[in-house]
C-alpha positions as CSV (number, residue, x, y, z in Angstrom):
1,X,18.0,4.1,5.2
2,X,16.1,2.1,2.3
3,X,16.7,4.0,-0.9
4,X,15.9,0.9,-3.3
5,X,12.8,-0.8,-3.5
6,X,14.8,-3.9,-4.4
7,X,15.8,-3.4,-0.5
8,X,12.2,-3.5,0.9
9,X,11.7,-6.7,3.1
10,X,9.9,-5.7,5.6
11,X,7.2,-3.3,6.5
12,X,10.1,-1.0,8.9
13,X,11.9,-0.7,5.3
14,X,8.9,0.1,3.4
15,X,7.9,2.9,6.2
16,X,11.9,4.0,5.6
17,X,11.7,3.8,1.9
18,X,8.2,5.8,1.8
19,X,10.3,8.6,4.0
20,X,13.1,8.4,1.5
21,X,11.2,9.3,-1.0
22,X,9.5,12.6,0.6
23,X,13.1,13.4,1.3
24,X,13.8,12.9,-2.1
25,X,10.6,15.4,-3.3
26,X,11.6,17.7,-0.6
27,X,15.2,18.2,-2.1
28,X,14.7,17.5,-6.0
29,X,10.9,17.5,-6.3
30,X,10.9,19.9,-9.3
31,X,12.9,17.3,-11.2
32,X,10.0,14.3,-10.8
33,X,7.8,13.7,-13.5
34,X,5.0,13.3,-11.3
35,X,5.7,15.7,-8.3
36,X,2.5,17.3,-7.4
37,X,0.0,14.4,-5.5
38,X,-2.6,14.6,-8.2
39,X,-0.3,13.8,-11.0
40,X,1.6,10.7,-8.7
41,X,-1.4,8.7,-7.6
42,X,-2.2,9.0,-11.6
43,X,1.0,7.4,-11.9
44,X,0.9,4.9,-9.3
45,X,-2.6,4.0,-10.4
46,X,-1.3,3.5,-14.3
47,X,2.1,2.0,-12.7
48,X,0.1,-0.5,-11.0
49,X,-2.4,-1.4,-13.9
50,X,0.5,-2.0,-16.1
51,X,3.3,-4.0,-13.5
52,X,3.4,-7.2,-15.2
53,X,4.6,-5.8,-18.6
54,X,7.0,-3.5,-16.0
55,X,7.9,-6.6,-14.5
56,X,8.2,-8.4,-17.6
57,X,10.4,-6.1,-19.1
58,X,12.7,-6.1,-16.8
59,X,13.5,-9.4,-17.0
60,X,11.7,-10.3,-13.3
61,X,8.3,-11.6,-12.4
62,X,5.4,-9.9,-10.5
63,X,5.3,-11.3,-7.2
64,X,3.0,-13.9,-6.8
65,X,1.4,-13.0,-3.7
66,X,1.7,-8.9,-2.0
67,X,-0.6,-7.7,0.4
68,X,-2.6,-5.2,-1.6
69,X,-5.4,-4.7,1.2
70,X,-2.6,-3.5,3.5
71,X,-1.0,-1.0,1.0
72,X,-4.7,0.1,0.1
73,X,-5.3,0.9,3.7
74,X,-1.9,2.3,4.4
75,X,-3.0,5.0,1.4
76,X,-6.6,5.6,2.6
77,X,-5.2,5.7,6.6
78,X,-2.8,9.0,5.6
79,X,-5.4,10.4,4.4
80,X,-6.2,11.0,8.1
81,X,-3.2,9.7,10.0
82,X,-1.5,12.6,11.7
């Protein structure tokens, strides 16, 4: 089970890490900051427009490259995805 994003190499261990974190909402979603889906995809969408000073930071560097078309679609396709 992928718990850590650090541990996401693949698109299997993103799928596991995505589940990990509805888990994670489904036992302890009252203590999230952002736990109702409005109030996350703010997040993410802030999260995102700010990662290189995350990244910086933290002492690491925004990948170069990433695929955001894929995760794009990946959010659009559950929007319908059963």
């Amino acid at each position: 089970m992928t718990t850590s994003p650090d541990h996401v190499d693949s698109r299997e261990d993103l799928a596991a890490f995505v589940r990990s974190l509805r888990r994670s909402h489904a036992e302890n979603g009252g203590s999230w900051e952002n736990a109702d889906l409005p109030s996350f995809l703010d997040a993410l969408a802030a999260w995102m427009d700010d990662a290189d000073g995350w990244y910086r930071n933290t002492g690491r560097e925004l990948p170069p490259g990433g695929d955001w078309a894929f995760f794009a679609r990946a959010l659009q396709a559950a929007t319908t995805y059963e």
